[in-house]
C-alpha positions as CSV (number, residue, x, y, z in Angstrom):
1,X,3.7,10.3,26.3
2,X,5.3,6.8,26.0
3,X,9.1,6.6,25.1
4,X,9.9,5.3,21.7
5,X,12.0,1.9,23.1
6,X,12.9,-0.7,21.3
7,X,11.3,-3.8,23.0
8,X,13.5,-6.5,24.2
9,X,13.3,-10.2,22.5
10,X,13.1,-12.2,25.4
11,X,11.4,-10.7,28.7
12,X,10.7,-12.6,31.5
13,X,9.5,-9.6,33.6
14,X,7.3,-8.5,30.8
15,X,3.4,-7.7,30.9
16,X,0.8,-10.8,31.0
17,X,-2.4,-8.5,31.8
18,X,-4.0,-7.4,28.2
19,X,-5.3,-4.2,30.3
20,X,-1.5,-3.3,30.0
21,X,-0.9,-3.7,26.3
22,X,-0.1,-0.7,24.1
23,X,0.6,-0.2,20.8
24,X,4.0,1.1,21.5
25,X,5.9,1.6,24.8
26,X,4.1,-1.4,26.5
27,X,6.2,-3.8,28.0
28,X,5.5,-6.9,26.2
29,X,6.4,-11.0,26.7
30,X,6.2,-10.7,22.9
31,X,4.6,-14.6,23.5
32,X,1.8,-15.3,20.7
33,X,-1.9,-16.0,22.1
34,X,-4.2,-15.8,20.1
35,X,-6.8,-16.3,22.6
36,X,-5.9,-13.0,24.2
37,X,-6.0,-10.0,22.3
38,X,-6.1,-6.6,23.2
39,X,-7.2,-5.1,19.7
40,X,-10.2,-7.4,18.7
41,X,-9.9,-5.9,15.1
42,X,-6.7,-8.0,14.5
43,X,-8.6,-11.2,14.5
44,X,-10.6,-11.0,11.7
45,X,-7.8,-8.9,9.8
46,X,-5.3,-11.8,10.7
47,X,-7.9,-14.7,9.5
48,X,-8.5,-12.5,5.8
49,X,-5.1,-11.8,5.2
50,X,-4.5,-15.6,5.7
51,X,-6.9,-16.3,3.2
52,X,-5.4,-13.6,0.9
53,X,-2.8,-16.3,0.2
54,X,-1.7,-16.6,-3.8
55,X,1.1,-17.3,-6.0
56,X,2.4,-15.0,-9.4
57,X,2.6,-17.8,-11.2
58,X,-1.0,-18.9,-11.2
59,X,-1.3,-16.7,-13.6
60,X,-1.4,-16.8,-17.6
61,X,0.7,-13.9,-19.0
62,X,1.8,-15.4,-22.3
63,X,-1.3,-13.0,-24.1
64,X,0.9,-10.1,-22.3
65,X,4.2,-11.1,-23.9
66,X,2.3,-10.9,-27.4
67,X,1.1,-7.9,-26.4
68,X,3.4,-5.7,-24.8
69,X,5.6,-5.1,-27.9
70,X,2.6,-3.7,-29.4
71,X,1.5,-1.8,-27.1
72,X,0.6,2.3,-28.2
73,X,4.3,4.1,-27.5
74,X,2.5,6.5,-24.7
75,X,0.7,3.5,-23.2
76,X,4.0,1.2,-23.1
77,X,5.6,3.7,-21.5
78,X,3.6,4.7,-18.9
79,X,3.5,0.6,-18.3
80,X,7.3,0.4,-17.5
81,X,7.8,3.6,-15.5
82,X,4.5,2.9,-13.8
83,X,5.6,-0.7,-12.6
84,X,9.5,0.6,-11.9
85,X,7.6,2.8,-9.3
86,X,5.4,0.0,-8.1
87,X,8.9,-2.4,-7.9
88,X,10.4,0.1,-5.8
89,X,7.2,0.8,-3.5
90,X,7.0,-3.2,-2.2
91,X,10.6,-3.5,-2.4
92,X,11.0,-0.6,0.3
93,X,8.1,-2.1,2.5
94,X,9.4,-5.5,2.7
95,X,12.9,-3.7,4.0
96,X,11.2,-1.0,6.3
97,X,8.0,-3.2,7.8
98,X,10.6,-4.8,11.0
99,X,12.0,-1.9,11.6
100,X,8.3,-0.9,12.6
101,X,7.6,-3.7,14.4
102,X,10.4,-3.3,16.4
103,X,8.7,-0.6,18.4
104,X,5.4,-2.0,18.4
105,X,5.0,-3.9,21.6
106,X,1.6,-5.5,20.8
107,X,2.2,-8.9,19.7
108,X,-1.0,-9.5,17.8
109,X,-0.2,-6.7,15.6
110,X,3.2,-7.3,15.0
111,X,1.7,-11.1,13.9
112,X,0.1,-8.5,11.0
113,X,3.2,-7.0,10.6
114,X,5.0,-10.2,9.7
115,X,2.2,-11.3,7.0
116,X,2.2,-8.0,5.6
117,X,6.2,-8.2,5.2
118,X,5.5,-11.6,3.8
119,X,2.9,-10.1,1.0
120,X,5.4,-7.4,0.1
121,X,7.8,-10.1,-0.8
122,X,5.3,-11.9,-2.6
123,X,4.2,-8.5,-4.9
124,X,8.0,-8.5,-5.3
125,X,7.9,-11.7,-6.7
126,X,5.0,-10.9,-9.1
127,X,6.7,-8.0,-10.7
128,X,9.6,-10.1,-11.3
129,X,7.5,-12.9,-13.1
130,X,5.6,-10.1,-14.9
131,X,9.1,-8.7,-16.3
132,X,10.6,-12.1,-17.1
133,X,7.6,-12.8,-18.7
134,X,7.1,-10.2,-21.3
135,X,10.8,-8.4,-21.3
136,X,14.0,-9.7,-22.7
137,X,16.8,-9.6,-19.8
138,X,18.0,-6.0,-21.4
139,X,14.6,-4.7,-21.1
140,X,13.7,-6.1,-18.4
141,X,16.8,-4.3,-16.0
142,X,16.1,-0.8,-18.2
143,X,12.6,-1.0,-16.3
144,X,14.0,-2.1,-13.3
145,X,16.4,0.4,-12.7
146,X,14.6,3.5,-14.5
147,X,14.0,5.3,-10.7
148,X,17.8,5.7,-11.4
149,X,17.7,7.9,-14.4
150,X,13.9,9.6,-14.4
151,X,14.3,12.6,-12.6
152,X,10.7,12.6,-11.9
153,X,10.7,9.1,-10.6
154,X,13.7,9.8,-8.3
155,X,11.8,12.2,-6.4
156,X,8.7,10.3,-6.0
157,X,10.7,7.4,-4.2
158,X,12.4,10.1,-2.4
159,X,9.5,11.3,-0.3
160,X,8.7,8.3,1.0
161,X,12.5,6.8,1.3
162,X,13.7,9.8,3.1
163,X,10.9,10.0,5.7
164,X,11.7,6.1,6.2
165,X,15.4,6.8,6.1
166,X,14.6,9.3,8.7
167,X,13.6,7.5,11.2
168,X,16.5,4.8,11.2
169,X,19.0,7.8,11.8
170,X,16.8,9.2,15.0
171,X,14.1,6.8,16.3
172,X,12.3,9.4,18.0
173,X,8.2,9.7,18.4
174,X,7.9,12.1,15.9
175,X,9.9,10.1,13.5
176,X,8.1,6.9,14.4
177,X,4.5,9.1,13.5
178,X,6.2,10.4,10.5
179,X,7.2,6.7,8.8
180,X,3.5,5.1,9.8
181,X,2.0,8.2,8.0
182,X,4.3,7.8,5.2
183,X,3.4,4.2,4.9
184,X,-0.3,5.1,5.5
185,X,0.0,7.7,2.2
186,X,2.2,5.0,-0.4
187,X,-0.6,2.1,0.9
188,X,-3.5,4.4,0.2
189,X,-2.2,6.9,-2.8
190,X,0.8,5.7,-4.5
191,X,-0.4,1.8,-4.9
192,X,-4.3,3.1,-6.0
193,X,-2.8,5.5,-8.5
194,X,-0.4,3.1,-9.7
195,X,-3.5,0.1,-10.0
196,X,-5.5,2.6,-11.5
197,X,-3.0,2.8,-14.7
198,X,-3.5,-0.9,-15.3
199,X,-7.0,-1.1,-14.8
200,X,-7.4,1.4,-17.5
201,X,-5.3,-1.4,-20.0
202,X,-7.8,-4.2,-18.4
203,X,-11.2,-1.8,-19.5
204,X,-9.0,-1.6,-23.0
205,X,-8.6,-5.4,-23.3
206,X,-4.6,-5.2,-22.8
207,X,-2.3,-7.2,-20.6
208,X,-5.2,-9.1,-18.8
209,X,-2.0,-11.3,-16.7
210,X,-0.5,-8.0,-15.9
211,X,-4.2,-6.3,-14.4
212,X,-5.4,-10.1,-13.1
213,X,-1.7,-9.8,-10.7
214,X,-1.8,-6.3,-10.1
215,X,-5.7,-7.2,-8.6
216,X,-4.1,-9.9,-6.1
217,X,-2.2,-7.5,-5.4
218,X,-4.4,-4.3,-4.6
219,X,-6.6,-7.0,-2.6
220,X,-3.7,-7.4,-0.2
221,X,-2.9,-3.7,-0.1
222,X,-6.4,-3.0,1.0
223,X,-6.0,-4.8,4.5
224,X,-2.4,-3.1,4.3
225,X,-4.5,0.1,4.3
226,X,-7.0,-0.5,6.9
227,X,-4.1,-2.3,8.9
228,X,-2.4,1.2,9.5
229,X,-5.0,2.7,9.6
230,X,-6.3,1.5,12.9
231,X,-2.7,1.3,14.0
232,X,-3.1,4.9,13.8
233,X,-6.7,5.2,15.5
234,X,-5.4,2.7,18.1
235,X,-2.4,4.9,19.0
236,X,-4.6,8.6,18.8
237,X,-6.5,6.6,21.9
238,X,-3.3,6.0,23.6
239,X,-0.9,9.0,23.0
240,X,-3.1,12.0,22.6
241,X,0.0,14.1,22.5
242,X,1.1,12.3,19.0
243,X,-2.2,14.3,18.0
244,X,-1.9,18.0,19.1
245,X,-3.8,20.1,16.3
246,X,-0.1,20.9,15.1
247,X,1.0,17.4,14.9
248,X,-2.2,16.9,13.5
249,X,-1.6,19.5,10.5
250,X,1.6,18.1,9.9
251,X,-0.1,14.7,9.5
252,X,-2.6,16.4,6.8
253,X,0.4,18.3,5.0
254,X,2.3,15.1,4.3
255,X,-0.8,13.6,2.8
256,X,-1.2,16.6,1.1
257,X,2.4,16.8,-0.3
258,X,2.1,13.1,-1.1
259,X,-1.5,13.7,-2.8
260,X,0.2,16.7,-5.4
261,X,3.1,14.6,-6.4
262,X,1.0,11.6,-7.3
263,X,-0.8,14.3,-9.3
264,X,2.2,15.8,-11.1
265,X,3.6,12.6,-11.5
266,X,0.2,11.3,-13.4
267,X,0.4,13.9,-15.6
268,X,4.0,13.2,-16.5
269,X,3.6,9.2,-17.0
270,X,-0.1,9.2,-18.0
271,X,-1.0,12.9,-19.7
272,X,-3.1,13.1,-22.1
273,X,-2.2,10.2,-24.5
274,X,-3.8,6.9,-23.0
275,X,-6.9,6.2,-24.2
276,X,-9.3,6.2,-21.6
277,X,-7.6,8.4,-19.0
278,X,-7.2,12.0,-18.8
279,X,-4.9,14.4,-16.8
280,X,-8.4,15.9,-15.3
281,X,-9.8,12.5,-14.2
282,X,-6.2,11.3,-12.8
283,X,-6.2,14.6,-10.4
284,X,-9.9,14.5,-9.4
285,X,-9.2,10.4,-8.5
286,X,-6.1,12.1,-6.5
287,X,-7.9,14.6,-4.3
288,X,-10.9,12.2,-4.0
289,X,-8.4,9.8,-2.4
290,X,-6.4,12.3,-0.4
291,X,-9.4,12.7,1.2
292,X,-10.6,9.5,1.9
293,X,-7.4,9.4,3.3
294,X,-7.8,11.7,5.6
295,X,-11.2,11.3,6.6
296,X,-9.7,7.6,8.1
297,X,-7.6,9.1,10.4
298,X,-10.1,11.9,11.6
299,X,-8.2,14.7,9.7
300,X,-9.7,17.1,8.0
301,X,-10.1,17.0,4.0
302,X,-7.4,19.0,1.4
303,X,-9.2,19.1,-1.3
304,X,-12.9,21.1,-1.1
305,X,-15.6,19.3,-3.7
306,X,-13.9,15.7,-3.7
307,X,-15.9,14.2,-1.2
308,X,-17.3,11.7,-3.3
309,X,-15.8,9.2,-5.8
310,X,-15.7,10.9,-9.4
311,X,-18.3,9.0,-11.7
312,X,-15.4,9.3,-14.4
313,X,-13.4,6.9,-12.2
314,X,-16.0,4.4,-11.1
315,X,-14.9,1.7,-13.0
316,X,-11.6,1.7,-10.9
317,X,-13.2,0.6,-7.4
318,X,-15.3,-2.6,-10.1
319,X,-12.0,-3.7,-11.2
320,X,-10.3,-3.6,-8.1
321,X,-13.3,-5.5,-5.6
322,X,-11.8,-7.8,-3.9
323,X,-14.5,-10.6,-3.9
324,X,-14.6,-10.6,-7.2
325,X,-11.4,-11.8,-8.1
326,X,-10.8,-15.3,-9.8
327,X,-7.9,-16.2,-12.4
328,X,-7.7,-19.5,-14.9
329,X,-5.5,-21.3,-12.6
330,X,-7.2,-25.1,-12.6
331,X,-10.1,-23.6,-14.3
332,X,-10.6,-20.4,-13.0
333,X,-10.8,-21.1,-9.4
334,X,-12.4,-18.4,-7.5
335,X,-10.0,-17.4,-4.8
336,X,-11.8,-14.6,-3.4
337,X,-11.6,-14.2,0.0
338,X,-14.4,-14.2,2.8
339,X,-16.5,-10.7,2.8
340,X,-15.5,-8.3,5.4
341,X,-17.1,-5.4,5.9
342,X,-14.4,-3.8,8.1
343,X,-12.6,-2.9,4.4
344,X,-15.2,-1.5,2.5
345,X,-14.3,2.2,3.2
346,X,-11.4,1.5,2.1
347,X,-11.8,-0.2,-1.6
């Protein structure tokens, strides 16, 4: 089993043969060729999360600030505790996405790393113009700053923050596994739950600016998704004994535990008082996507019967297709990205 190291900055004596690459405990030059890559898959994901590339403000939110005052109470709630969990989510990512890549000693996939960082900044942003937008400054902090007082949102950013917290007190294997599972669980759980809330509002014909960013936005998570995703697959390859059948269960459990507080925390925020959405069809999306989740990293399902995407919830995966997105920016430029077909078990 490699030693979890923290690779040098500048390194003469380091590794120029790709043979001798690894995802972590390599001995890297850390010099940029993208001519030489070990992991071929980073290629294309580099080139599509290039062309990801956007800006909050290209989009038209002044029909959101007309309507967000009148939104139903249940709905309006669920919109502000919904996008103070969301704020928090990309906010932790941007902080926590170095201290990842300083253990991972391929340079082509820290070269993801960094654009991921980047695009958590940038759905930072987008929350910030979507607040200032349709809050007065009073409002706009009482959302901000609701994980402080909600009980229930406190512990949901506690799951994640502590297993990320963990690993900056003891940077250890097992810590390292435990923080790229946790991001692997907030990418692919937390942020589709979350998207899923506003989608809803978009098949209502509310807050079209607020769905139109929070679709840039899922777009970039997806190759956020499949990037860990075979960051994990890569390193099952190369450190076998991160992926003893007890490690392995401990991997599954943490989805698990991840998968039931998404569910408890829909039916807190969401219940049964938004039109369109139901406390049933929030937890069948849940398990569906727990094991989705699972299936990617060659783990074995949690939840028996939710193989298959509910048909209640079909209308999620339509609002949230990536090459389909365009906004009114300069006449409703289409900036959908090239097809890949690398991400489509993922969407």
């Amino acid at each position: 089993m490699s030693k979890l190291v923290k690779k040098p900055l500048f390194n003469p004596q380091g590794d120029t043969e790709i043979a001798l690459r690894r995802m972590i405990g390599g001995n890297p030059t850390n010099l940029n060729d993208f001519n030489n890559m070990k992991y071929q898959w980073v290629s294309g994901w580099y080139r599509q999360a290039m062309n990801n590339f956007w800006v909050p403000e290209e989009i038209n939110l002044a029909p959101d600030k007309k309507q967000y005052p009148l939104l139903p109470p249940a709905e309006r709630r669920a919109y502000d505790k919904i996008l103070s969990f969301l704020i928090f989510l990309d906010s932790i990512q941007t902080a926590n996405l170095p201290n990842i890549g300083e253990y991972i000693t391929a340079n082509e996939v820290n070269l993801c790393i960094a654009i991921q960082t980047f695009q958590e900044a940038i759905h930072s942003q987008s929350y910030s113009y979507m607040l200032d937008s349709i809050c007065e400054p009073q409002e706009r902090d009482a959302v901000l700053f609701q994980w402080k007082d909600d009980e229930m949102l406190l512990k949901r950013n506690t799951f994640i923050g502590d297993q990320y917290n963990r690993f900056q007190e003891e940077k250890s294997l097992i810590n390292f596994m435990r923080v790229i599972i946790a991001n692997y669980i907030l990418e692919g759980v937390y942020f589709y739950s979350g998207f899923m809330f506003f989608y809803n509002l978009g098949r209502n014909n509310r807050m079209p600016g607020s769905v139109q960013e929070i679709r840039y936005i899922n777009r970039d998570e997806n190759t956020h998704l499949w990037l860990f995703k075979n960051i994990v697959n890569e390193l099952q390859k190369e450190e076998p004994e991160l992926f003893t059948p007890e490690l392995k269960d401990m991997y599954r459990e943490m989805i698990k535990e991840g998968c039931e507080q998404e569910i408890a925390w829909g039916k807190y925020v969401i219940g049964e008082d938004i039109q369109g959405l139901t406390g049933q069809m929030v937890t069948d999306y849940i398990q569906y996507l727990g094991n989705l989740r699972c299936r990617g990293l060659d783990l074995d399902p949690i939840y028996e019967g939710h193989e298959l995407e509910p048909d209640s919830m079909k209308w999620v995966s339509q609002y949230s297709n990536a090459n389909m997105i365009k906004t009114d920016f300069f006449e409703a430029r289409s900036t959908a990205y090239a097809k890949s077909s690398a991400l489509v078990d993922d969407l």
